[in-house]
C-alpha positions as CSV (number, residue, x, y, z in Angstrom):
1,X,-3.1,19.4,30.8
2,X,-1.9,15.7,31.9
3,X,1.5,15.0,33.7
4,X,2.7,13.8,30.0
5,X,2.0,17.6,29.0
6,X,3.8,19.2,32.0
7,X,6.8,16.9,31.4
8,X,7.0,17.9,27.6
9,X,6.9,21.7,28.6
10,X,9.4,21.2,31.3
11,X,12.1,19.1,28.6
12,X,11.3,21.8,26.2
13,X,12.1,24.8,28.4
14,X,15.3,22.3,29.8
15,X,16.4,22.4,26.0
16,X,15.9,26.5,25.5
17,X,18.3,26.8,28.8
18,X,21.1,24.4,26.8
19,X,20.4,26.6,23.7
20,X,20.9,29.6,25.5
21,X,24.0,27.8,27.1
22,X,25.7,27.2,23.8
23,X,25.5,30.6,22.0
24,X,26.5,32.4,25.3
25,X,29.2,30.2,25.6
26,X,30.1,30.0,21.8
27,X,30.5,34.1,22.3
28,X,32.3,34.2,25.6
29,X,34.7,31.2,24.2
30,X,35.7,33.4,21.3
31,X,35.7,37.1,22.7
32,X,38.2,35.9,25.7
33,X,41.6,37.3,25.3
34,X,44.6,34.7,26.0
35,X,46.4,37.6,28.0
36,X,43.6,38.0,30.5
37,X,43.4,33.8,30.6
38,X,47.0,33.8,31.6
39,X,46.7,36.6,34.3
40,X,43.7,34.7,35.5
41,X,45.6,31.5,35.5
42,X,49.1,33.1,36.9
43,X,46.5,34.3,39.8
44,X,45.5,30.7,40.4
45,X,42.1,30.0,38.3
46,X,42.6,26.4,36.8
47,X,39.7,26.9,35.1
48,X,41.3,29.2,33.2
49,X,43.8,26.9,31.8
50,X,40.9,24.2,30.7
51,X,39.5,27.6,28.4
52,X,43.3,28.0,27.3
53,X,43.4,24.3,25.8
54,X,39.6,24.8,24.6
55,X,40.8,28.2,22.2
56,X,44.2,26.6,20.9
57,X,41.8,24.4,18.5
58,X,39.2,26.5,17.9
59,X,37.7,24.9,14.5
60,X,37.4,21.8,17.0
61,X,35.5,24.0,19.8
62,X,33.2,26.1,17.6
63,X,31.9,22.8,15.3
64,X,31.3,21.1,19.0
65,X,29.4,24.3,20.3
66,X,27.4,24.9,16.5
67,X,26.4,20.9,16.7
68,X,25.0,21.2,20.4
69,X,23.3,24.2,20.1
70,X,21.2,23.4,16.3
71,X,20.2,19.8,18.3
72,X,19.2,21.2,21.1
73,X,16.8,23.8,18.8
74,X,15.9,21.6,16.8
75,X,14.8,19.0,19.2
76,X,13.3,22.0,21.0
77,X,11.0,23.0,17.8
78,X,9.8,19.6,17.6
79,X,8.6,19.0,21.0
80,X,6.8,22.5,21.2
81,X,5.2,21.7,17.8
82,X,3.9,18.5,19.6
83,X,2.9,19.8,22.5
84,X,0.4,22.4,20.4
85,X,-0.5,20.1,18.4
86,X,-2.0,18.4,21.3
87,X,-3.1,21.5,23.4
88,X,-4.8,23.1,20.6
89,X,-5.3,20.9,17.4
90,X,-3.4,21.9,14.0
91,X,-3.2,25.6,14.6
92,X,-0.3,24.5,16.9
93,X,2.2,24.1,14.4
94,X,1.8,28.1,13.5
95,X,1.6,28.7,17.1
96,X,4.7,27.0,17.9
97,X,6.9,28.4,15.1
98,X,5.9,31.8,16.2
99,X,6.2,31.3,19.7
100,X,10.1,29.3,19.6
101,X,11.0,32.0,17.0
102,X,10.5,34.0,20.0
103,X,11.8,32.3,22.9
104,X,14.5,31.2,20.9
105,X,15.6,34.5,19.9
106,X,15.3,36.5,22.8
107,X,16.0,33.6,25.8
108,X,18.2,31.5,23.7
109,X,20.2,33.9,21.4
110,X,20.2,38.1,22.5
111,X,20.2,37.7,26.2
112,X,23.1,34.8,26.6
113,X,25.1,36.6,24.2
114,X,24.7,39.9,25.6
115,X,25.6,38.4,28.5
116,X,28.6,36.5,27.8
117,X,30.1,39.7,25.7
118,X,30.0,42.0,28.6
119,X,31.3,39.9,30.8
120,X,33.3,37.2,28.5
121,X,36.6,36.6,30.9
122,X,34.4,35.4,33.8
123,X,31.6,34.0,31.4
124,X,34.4,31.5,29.9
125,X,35.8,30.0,32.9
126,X,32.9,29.3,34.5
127,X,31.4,27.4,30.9
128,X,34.7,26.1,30.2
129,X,35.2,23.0,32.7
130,X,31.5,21.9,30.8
131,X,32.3,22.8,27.6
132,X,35.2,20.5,27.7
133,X,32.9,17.5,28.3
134,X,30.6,18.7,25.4
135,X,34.1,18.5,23.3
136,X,35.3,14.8,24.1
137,X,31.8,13.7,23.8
138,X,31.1,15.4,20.5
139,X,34.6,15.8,18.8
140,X,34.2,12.0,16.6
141,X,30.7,14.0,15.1
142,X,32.7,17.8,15.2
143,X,35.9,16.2,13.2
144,X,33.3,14.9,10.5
145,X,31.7,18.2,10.3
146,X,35.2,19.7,9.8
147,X,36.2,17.3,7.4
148,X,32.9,17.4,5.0
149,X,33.2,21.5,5.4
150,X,36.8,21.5,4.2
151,X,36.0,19.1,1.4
152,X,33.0,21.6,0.0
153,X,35.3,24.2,0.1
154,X,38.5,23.0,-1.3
155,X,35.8,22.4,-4.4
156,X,35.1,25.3,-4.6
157,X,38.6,26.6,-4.8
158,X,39.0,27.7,-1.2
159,X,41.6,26.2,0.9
160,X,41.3,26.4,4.8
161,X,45.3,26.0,5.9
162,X,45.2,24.7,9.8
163,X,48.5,26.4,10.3
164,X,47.1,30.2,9.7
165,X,45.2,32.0,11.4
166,X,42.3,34.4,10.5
167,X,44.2,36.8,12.2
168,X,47.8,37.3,13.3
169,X,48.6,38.2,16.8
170,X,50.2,41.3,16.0
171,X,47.5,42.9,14.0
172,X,45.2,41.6,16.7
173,X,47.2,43.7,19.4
174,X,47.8,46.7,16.7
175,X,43.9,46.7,16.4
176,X,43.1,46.6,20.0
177,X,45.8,49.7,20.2
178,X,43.8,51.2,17.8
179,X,40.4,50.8,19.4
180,X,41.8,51.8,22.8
181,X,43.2,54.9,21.6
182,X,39.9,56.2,19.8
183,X,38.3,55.3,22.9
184,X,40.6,57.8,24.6
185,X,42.2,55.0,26.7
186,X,45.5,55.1,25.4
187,X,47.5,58.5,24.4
188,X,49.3,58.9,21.1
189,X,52.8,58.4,22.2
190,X,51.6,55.1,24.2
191,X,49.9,54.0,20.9
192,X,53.0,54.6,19.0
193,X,55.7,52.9,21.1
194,X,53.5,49.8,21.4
195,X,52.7,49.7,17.6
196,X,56.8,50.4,17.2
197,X,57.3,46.8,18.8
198,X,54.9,45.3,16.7
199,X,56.7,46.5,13.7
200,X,60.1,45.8,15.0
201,X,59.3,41.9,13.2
202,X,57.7,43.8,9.8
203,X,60.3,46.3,9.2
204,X,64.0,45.8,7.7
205,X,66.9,48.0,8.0
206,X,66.8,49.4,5.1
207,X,63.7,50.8,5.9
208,X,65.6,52.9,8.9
209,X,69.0,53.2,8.0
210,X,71.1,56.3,7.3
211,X,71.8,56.1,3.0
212,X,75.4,56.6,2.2
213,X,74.6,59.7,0.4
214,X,73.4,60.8,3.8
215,X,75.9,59.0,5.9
216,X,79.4,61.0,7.7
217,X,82.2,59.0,7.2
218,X,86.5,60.0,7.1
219,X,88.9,59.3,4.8
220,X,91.1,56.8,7.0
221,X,94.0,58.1,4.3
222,X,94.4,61.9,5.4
223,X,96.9,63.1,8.2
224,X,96.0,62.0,11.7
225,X,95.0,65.3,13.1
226,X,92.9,66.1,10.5
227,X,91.2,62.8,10.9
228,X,91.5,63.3,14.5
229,X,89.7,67.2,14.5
230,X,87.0,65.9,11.4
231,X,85.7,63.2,14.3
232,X,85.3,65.5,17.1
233,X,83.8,68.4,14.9
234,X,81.3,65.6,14.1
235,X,77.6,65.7,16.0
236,X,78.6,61.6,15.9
237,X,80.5,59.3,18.6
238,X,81.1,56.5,15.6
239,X,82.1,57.6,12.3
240,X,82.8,54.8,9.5
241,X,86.6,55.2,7.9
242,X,86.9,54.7,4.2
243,X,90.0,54.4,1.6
244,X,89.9,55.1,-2.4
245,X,86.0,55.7,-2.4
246,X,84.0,56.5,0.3
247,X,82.2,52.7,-0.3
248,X,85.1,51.0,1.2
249,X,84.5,51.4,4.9
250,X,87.7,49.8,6.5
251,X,86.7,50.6,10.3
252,X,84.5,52.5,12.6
253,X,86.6,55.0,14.9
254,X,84.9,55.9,18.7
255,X,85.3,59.5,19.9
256,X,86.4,57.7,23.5
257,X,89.5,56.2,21.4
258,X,90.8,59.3,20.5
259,X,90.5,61.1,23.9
260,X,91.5,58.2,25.3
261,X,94.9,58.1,23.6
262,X,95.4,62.2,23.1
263,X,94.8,61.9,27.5
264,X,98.0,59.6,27.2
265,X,100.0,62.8,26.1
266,X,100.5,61.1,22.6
267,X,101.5,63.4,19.6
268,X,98.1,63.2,17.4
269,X,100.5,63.4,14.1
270,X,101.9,60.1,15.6
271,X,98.5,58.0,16.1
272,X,97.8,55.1,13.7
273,X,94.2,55.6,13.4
274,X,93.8,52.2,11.9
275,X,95.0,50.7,15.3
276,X,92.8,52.0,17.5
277,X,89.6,52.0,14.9
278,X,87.4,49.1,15.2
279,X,86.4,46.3,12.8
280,X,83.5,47.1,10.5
281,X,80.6,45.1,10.9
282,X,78.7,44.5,8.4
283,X,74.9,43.5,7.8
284,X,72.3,42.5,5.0
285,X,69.9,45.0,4.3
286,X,66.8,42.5,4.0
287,X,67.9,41.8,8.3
288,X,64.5,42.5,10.2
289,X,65.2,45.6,13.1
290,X,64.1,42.3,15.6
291,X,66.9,40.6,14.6
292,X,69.0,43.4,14.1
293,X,68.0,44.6,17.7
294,X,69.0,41.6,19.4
295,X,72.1,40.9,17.4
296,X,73.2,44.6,18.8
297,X,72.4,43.9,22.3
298,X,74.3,40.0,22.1
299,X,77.3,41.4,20.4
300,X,77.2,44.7,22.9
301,X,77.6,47.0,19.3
302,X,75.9,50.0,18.4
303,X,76.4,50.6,15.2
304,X,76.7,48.6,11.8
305,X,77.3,49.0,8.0
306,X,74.7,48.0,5.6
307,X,75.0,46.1,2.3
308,X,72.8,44.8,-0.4
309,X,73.0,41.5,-2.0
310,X,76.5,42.7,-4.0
311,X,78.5,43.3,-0.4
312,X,77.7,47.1,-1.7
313,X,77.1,49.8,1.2
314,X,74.1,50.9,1.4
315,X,74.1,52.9,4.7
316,X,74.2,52.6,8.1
317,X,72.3,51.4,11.3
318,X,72.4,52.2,14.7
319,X,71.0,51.0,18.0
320,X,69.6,54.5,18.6
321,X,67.7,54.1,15.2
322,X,66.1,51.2,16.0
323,X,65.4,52.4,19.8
324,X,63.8,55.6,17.7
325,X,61.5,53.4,15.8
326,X,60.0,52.2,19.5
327,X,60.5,55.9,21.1
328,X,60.4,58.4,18.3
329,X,63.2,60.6,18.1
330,X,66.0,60.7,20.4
331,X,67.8,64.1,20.7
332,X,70.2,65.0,23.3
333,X,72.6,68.0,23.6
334,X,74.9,67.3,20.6
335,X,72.5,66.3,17.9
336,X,71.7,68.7,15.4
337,X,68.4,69.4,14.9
338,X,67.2,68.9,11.3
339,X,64.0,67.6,11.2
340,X,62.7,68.1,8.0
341,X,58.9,69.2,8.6
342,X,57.4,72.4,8.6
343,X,53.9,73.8,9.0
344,X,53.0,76.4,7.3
345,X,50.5,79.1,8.7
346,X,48.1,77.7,5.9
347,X,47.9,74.2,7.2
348,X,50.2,72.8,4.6
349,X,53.1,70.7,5.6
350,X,56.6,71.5,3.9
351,X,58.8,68.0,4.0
352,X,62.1,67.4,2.7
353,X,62.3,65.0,0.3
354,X,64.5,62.3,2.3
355,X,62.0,62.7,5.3
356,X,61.3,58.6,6.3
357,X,57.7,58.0,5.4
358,X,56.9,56.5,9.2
359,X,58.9,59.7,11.0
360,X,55.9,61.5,9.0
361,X,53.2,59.3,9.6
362,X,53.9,59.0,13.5
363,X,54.2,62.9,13.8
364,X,51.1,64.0,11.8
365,X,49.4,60.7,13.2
366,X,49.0,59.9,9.0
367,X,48.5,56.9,7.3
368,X,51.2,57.4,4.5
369,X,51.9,53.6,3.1
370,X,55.4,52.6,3.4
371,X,55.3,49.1,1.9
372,X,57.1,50.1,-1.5
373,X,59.3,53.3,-0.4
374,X,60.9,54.4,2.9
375,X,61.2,58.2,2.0
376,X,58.3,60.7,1.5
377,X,60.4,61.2,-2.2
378,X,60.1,57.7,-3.3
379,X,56.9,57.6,-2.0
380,X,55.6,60.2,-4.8
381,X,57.9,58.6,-7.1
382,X,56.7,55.3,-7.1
383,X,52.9,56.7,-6.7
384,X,53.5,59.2,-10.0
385,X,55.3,56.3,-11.7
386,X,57.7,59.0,-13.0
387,X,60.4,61.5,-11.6
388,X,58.5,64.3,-11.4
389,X,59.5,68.2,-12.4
390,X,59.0,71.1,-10.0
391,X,55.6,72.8,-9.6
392,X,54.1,69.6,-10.4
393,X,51.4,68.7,-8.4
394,X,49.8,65.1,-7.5
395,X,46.5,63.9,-5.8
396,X,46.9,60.4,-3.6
397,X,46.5,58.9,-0.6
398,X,44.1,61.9,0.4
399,X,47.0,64.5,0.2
400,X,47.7,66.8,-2.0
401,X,51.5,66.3,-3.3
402,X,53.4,69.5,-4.6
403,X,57.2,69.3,-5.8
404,X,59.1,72.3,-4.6
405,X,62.3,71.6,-6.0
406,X,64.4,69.0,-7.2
407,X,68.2,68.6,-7.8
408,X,68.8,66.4,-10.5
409,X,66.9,62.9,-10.2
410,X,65.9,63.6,-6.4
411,X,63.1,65.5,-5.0
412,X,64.0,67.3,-2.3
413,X,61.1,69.9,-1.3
414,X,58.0,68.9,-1.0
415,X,54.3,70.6,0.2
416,X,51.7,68.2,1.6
417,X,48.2,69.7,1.8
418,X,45.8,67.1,3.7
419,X,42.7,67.2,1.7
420,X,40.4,65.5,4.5
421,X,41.8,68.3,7.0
């Protein structure tokens, strides 16, 4: 072999190193999570940071990396099919495409990859100060590529929207709570509160609030001390007041008010109850339990009346409901205990009908929708399209739905059999 040969093999195995380069760092680029970044960066890695503004346009990155690594193949294959071609006549061109396939596969492809997955955060910041070069030199060429590959597809009726992305960071974190608690790494009740947050920004009071048929509230018109005895009986510390219909909520009265003024030696047949009652507050039932969370917290409230779009009430919220959507259920010494599943020694689960469809879900560990009914009731309703009559059964979701019994329009018994159990 002349010096010429020894030069050509030495540019050809330069150019499987820079292939090998680009896939391992195309995989390390896109596996890296921007909360280790961060940590890494908080910690004092500046290298970190150059990955951070590599990721934020990721089109841009990707196109740069895909364009570096097919010339650097490509340019690869033709110098190897040269040097054969001159080492051992025409056979060389088979020789060569079997022997890159090869290389390039195993050296250029598998091993950086494999590589860069298992170790991606430290992979990244160590590619990422020469990545960035790669990306000012090539993005004129990358911003073509991205331009012609929109065009095609926007043709075809496919529309790539710059402002989206593939994936939310929500479901990205309710995934990687998923995975980690298959894996055994995180518990069930870990799993749950951190998937609660999540859905703090999906979910809407209405989907958690107590329904006025549900809802204990005093007639603001009776005699003091019966208003006065009604509110302490009560398992509640808040109780809406109504007058003429029990829609008309006038105040909210505190259990604290009234023992504070009975402590003053005051006659309870001579309190005005609308004095020391507060103002009702009053909220739209499409108001997200983020919102609704941090309105609570700025206005120092914990409880609030919900209406619809007609100013009707529709129930009522409370800072311990939303809390309970985080925590699961909160019960201390003076709540009574209703909770509305029962296992039967059969395996079947008896529910009541008004039972929230995410109370069930989070204590069977279920996967129940709740997108187009909050209760386990409407659930079957709006599945069986139809109010259904008692003993009638119903097959969905991979349950087994049987009605139990039913008052009027309203299901209030049901029996669940999980058919996968």
């Amino acid at each position: 072999m002349t010096p010429a040969d020894w030069l050509l093999l030495g540019a050809i195995l330069f150019l499987i190193f820079c292939s090998g380069f680009f896939s391992g760092s195309e995989t390390a680029l896109t596996a890296v999570t921007r909360a280790r970044l961060h940590s890494l960066e908080q910690n004092g890695d500046k290298r970190a940071g150059v990955v951070q503004k590599l990721i934020e346009k990721k089109d841009r990155l990707i196109s740069t990396l895909l364009i570096g690594n097919n010339l650097v193949n490509i340019l690869a294959s033709a110098l190897a099919t040269s040097f054969f071609l001159r080492v051992i006549g025409d056979a060389g061109i088979f020789v060569a495409t079997f022997a890159m396939t090869v290389i390039v596969v195993i050296f250029a492809e598998v091993l950086p990859k494999s590589w860069a997955i298992a170790r991606a955060d430290r992979f990244a910041v160590v590619v990422g100060p020469i990545v960035r070069i790669f990306v000012v030199v090539l993005t004129p060429f990358a911003a073509a590529v991205n331009w012609i590959v929109k065009v095609v597809l926007k043709l075809v009726g496919v529309r790539l929207d710059d402002s989206e992305d593939m994936l939310s960071a929500h479901d990205e974190l309710r995934g990687t709570f998923e995975v980690f608690h298959k894996d055994g790494v995180v518990v069930k009740d870990d799993r749950d509160r951190l998937g609660g947050i999540l859905d703090l920004h999906d979910l809407e009071v209405s989907d958690v609030m107590v329904h006025r048929t549900n809802m204990v509230s005093i007639n603001i018109d009776q005699p003091p001390e019966q208003i006065i005895r009604q509110a302490l009986d009560s398992p509640y510390t808040r109780i809406p007041l109504w007058t003429g219909t029990s829609e008309n909520i006038v105040g909210v009265i505190h259990a604290k008010d009234i023992l504070r003024v009975v402590g003053l030696g005051q006659n309870p047949k001579d309190i005005d109850i609308a004095k020391i009652a507060a103002k009702p507050w009053f909220v739209p039932e499409t108001t997200t339990l983020r919102d609704q969370l941090n309105a609570f917290l700025r206005k120092k409230a914990h409880i609030a009346l919900v209406v619809d779009e007609y100013g009707e009430v529709m129930g009522l919220v409370t800072l311990e409901d939303i809390l309970e959507e985080i925590v699961g259920d909160i019960a201390d010494e003076h709540d009574v205990e209703v909770s509305g599943v029962t296992t039967e020694p059969d395996g079947s689960i008896v529910v009541d009908g008004n039972v929230p469809i995410r109370d069930i879900n989070r204590a069977l560990d279920w996967r129940l929708p709740d997108e187009e009914a909050t209760t386990i009731a409407g659930l079957v309703i709006h599945a069986a399209q139809m109010i259904p009559e008692e003993k009638q059964t119903f097959t969905f979701f991979g349950k087994r739905f049987v009605v139990l019994k039913r008052q009027k329009n309203r299901i209030t018994k049901l029996r669940i059999r999980d058919l996968a159990a």
